[in-house]
Phi, psi and omega in degrees: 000138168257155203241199175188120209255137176251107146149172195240359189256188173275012160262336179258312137007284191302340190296313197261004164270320215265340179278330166282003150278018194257140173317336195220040151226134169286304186235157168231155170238168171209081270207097348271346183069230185151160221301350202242347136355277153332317192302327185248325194215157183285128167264148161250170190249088146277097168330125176313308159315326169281064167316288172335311205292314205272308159315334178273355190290299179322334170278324177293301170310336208055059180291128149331310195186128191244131171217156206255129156267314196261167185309314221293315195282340170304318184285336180286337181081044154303348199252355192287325186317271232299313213261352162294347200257333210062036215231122196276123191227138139291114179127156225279171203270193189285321193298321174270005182253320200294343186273005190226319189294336192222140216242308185280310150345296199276332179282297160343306157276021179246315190273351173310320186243039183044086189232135166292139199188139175310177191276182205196102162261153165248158190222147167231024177233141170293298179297318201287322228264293187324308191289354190251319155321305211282288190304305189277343174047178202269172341314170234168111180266111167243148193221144163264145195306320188269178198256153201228342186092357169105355206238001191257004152263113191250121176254103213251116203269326176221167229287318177306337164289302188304336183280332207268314158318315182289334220247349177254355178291283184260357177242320168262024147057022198288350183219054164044209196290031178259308182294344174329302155252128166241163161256154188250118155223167193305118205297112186284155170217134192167175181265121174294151158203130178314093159256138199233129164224158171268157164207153165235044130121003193226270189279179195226085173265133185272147146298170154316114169320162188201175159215112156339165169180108215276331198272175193253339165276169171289171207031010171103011175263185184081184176258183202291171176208213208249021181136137102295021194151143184207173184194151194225154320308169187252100201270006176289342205271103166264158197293008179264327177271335168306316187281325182300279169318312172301322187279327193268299199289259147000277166308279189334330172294296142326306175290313196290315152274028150249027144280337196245025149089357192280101159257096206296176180191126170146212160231127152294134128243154177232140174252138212227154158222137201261124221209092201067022170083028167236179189222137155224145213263126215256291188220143178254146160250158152279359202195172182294175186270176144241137347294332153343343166289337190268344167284309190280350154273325176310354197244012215236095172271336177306112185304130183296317173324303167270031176251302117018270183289007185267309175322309220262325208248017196014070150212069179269012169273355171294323195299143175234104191274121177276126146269134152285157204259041180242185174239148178217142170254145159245144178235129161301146183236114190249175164275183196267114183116312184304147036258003160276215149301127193217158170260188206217151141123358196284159182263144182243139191250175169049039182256316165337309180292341194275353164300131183069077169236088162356259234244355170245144180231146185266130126239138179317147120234321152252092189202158192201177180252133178251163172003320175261001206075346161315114176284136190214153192287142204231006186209203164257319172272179204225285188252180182206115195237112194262150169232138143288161150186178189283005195177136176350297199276003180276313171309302156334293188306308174290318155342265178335318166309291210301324157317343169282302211291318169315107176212127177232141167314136186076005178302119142224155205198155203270114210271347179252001175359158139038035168271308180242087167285000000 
């Protein structure tokens, strides 16, 4: 079978790596992919946005399955195209992508169907919005409505952050018409966590629990960014807080949008924050996370391909999805400067040890080939250097080792991955 990977990071790196393990693909393809990609699967040089581009590639190919890693084409209905086309794609059509894409859609529908989630107002006016801050005082949530890129969140501790946030949301436009509306909500305090399922809109299978660490510094400081570092299983997730989560969150998510005409297909995630052993949903994705991909297919015993066509065909209760009983960790290697302005173009050393390495896998997210063929970074986050072990901290050890071997100018990276479980 040929599959064709949509995206260019280190979740789709982990995606055509974990697809070139499967018994029944023959070819991967990856649109646009990238340098450490490349290595496993043919890139084309397509844009992720260029639909058209990417259907005649899939008719031409005769691809089997297309499957989307980032949100924007999914927000976009790439899958409403593909599947008006008959052409089999992973991920929910744009009415189920909306749960991820408008930020006021997913609150909104959460309280239609009582799925626990903070309290909330939405504003398209800069004063009013100012003036409800003023009133309600800090910590403070501000989100712009539309997609950001991972980066449309303020978790703002004072009143001047929180204004700084609106002003930079709704008056300097930073993340364009995504900012028109924003929502303001209540600062949840509590322990986060990454929940992951397969669904085809009938069954519900969950991954492995993981946990993200969204912030760029140890201990949670600095601002947010799109991941540093993730780790699997997640011991706050117990099989009573799990169970928890599926019935309140989770199913309810499901039903409820095919009450409202929605048949979800894909991965559901929900980023949860645990608050007295209940979980309330801090954000919904549409599609798998990053870093969380990178922890939970290396973990993944199961051919991901036929969970992928059991999804696309709804008969994903024939599958019976295997984990292996080990823990595997990532630690991101970002540029110098992100989640702000960063350069491109810098040379990456140590890529070399890692051929043939058991239990460590390098995945790209930003590096492309320069002129010479050279690998050189190409993003603000760059690699994501994953370990197995029989446990959080044997996983760890090894990460970390292997994180020695790497040097770009300017590498930083976060030193507590899986430090404070």
């Amino acid at each position: 079978m040929k599959v064709l990977v949509i995206g260019s990071g280190g979740r789709e790196h982990a995606i055509v790596w974990k697809l070139a393990q499967s018994k029944v693909v023959d070819k991967i393809y990856c649109a646009p992919g990238n340098a450490g990609i490349s290595e496993i699967a043919e890139c084309v040089e397509v844009e992720s946005k260029n639909f058209s581009a990417l259907l005649d590639f899939v008719k031409y190919e005769w691809i089997d399955l297309t499957v989307v890693g980032p949100e924007e084409p999914l927000a976009k209905g790439i899958v409403d195209i593909f599947q008006k086309e008959g052409r089999k794609i992973i991920g929910p059509t744009k009415a189920g992508a909306q749960i991820e894409s408008s930020k006021v859609f997913a609150k909104d529908f959460m309280k239609r169907h009582k799925i626990p989630t903070s309290e909330y107002k939405v504003f398209t006016s800069y004063t009013h919005a100012e003036e409800y801050i003023r009133l309600k005082g800090t910590p403070i949530v501000i989100k712009a409505d539309g997609l950001a890129a991972g980066k449309g969140v303020f978790v703002c501790q004072s009143y001047d952050e929180a204004v700084d946030a609106l002003k930079l949301i709704m008056k300097e436009k930073a993340f364009g018409s995504a900012g028109d509306r924003v929502v303001i909500e209540e600062c949840l305090q509590g322990k986060e966590v990454s929940y992951l399922v397969f669904t085809d809109g009938k069954t519900i299978i969950p991954m492995v629990t993981s946990k993200d660490h969204k912030r760029l510094l140890d201990n949670d400081e600095g601002p947010n960014t799109g991941g540093m570092g993730t780790f699997s299983p997640n011991p706050i997730i117990t099989p009573e807080l799990e169970y928890e989560i599926l019935e309140t969150v989770i199913k309810p998510t499901i039903k409820g949008l095919k009450q409202e005409g929605i048949v979800y297909k894909g991965i559901l995630y929900a980023g949860l924050m645990i608050i007295n052993n209940k979980p309330y949903v801090l954000e919904f994705n549409c599609r798998f996370g990053d870093p969380e991909t990178q922890v939970i297919l290396p973990r993944l015993e199961t051919d991901i391909m036929d969970i992928f066509m059991a999804i696309a065909e709804q008969k994903l209760n024939k599958v019976d999805v295997k984990w292996k009983n080990e823990a595997s960790l990532c630690v991101i290697l970002a540029s110098e400067g992100y989640p702000g302005k960063y350069k491109k173009g810098i040379p990456i050393y140590g890529l070399e040890m890692f051929k043939g390495l058991k239990d460590i896998t390098v995945f790209h997210a930003g590096t492309k080939f320069d002129d010479d063929g050279k690998i050189v970074t190409n993003g603000g986050r760059v690699l994501g250097i994953t370990a197995l072990g029989k446990d959080i901290k044997e996983a760890r050890q090894k990460a970390y080792s292997a994180v020695e071997f790497i040097k770009f100018e300017g590498m930083q990276y976060r030193k507590d991955i899986g430090l404070n479980l």
